[in-house]
C-alpha positions as CSV (number, residue, x, y, z in Angstrom):
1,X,9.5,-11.7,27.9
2,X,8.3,-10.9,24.4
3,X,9.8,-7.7,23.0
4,X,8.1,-4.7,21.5
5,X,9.2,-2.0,19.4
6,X,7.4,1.2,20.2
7,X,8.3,4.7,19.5
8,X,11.4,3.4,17.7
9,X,12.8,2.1,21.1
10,X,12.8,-1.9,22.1
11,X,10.6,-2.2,25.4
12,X,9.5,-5.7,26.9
13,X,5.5,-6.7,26.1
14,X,4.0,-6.7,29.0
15,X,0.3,-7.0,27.3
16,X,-1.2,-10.5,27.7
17,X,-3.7,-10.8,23.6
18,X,-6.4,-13.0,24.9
19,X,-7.9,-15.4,21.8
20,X,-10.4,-14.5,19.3
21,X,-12.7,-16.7,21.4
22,X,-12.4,-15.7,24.3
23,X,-15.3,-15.9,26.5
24,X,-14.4,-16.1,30.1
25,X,-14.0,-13.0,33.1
26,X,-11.7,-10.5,32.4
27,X,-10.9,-10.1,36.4
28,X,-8.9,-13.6,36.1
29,X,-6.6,-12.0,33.5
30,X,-4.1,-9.2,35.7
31,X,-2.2,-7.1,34.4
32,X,-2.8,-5.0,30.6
33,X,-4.7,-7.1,28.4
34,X,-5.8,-7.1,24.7
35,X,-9.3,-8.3,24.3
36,X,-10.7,-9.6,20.9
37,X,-13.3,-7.1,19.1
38,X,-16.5,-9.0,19.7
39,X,-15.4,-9.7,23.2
40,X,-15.1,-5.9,23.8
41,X,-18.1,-4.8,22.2
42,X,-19.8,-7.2,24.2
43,X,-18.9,-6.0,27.3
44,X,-17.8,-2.8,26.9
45,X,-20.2,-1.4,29.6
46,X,-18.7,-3.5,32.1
47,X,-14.9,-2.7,31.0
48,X,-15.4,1.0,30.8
49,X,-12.4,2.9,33.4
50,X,-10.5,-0.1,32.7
51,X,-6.8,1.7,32.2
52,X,-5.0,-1.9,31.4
53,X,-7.4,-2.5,28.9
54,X,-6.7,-2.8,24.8
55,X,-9.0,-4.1,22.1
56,X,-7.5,-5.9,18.9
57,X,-9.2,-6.6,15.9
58,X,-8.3,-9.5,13.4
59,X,-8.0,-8.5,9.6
60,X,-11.6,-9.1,8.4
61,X,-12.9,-6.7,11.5
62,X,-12.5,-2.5,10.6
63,X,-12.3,0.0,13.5
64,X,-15.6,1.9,12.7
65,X,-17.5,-0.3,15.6
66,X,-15.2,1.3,18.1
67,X,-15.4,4.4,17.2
68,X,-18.2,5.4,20.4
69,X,-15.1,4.1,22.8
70,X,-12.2,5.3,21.2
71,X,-11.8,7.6,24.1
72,X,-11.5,5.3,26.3
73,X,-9.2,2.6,24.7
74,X,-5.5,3.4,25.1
75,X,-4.1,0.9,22.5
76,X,-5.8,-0.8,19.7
77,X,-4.0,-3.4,17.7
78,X,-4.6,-4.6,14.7
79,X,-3.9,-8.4,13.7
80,X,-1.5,-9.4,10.7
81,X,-2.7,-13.1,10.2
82,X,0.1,-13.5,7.4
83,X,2.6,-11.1,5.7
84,X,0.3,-11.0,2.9
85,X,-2.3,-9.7,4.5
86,X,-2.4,-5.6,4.0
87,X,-5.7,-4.6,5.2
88,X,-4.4,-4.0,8.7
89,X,-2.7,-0.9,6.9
90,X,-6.0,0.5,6.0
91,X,-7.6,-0.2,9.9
92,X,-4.4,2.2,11.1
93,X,-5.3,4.8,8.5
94,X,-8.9,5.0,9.3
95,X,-7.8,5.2,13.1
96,X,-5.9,7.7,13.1
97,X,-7.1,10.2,9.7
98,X,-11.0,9.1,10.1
99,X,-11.6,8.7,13.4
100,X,-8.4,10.7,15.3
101,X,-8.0,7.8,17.4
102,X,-4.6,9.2,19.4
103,X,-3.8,6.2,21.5
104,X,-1.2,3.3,20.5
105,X,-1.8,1.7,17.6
106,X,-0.1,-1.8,17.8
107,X,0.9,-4.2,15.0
108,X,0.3,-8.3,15.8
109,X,0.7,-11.4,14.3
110,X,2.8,-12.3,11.3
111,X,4.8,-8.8,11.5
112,X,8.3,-8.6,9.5
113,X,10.9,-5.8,9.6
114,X,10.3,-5.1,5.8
115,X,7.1,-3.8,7.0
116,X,7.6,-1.2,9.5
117,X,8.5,1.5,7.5
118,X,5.1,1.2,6.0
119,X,3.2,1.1,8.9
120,X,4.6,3.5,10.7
121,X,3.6,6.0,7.5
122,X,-0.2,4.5,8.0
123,X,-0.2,5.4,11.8
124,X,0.9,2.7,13.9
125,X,3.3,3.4,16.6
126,X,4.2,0.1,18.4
127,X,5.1,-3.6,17.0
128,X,4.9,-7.1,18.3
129,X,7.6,-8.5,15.8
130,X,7.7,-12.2,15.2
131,X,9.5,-14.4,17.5
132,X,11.9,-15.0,15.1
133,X,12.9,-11.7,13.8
134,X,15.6,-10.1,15.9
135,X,14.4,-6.9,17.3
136,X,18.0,-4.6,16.9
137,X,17.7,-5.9,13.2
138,X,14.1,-5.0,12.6
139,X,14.6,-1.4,14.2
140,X,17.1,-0.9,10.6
141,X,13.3,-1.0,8.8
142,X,12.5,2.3,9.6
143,X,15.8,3.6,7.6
144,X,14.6,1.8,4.3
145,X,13.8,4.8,2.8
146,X,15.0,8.5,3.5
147,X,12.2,10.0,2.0
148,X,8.7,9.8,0.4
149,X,6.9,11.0,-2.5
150,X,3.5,10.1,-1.3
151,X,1.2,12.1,2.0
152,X,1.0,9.8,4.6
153,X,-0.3,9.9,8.1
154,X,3.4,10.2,9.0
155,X,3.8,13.2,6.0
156,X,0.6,14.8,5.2
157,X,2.5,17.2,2.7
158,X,3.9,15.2,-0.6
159,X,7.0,15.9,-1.2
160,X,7.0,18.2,-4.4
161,X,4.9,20.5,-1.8
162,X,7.7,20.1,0.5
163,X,10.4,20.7,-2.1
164,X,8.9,24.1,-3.2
């Protein structure tokens, strides 16, 4: 089973990420699921009280269309299509600082351990690592740094605030 790091702990990934094109009944899929955006808006009259349910959007697709069902969504991930790729970091921020979103926010796709230092600081609190990354290594990532100079989700104070 695929691994997750959430809450700075390694857990298994028991979410099945349906594809961007998906089209088909959601009753055929068991278990906690991760539906694409468009998918979700869709439907979301007919998923509402689902508890097993997560959306995910891709990295050309912001959060502010889910914002009338955040309070029902209890993870929202947020695609990495390549390393590259940094508007994901943005999504999380909005999430949590713009729209309070308090669920899990989830990191997918083409995720490195020389990024989760970062995104934990932008809001996101669980991470579907690359197959190939090993997932005691990665967990080292969120020691890169001791501390920041920057506010962050993680820090709103900066530090010269914090260091008077």
């Amino acid at each position: 089973m695929p691994k997750l790091i959430k809450n700075s702990s390694i857990i298994d990934n028991n979410w099945t990420t349906l594809d961007k094109g998906f089209d088909g009944n959601l009753n055929s899929e068991p278990g906690p699921t991760l539906v694409p955006l468009q998918y979700f808006l869709t439907n979301a009259d007919a998923l509402k009280g689902n508890e097993e349910l997560g959306v995910w959007l891709d990295s050309d697709e912001g959060p502010e269309p889910l914002r009338p069902y955040l309070s029902q969504l209890k993870v929202v991930a947020i695609n990495f299509p390549k390393f590259a790729d940094g508007r994901g970091y943005s999504y999380a921020h909005i999430l949590r600082g713009r729209l309070n979103f308090s669920g899990e926010i989830r990191a997918i796709g083409d995720v490195l351990h020389d990024q989760l230092f970062y995104l934990k600081r932008c809001g996101f609190d669980a991470f579907a690592i690359r197959d190939d990354t090993d997932a005691e290594v990665a967990l080292s990532g969120f020691k890169d740094f001791s501390d920041c100079y920057q506010t962050s989700i993680e820090q709103p104070t900066p530090l010269f605030r914090r260091k008077a």
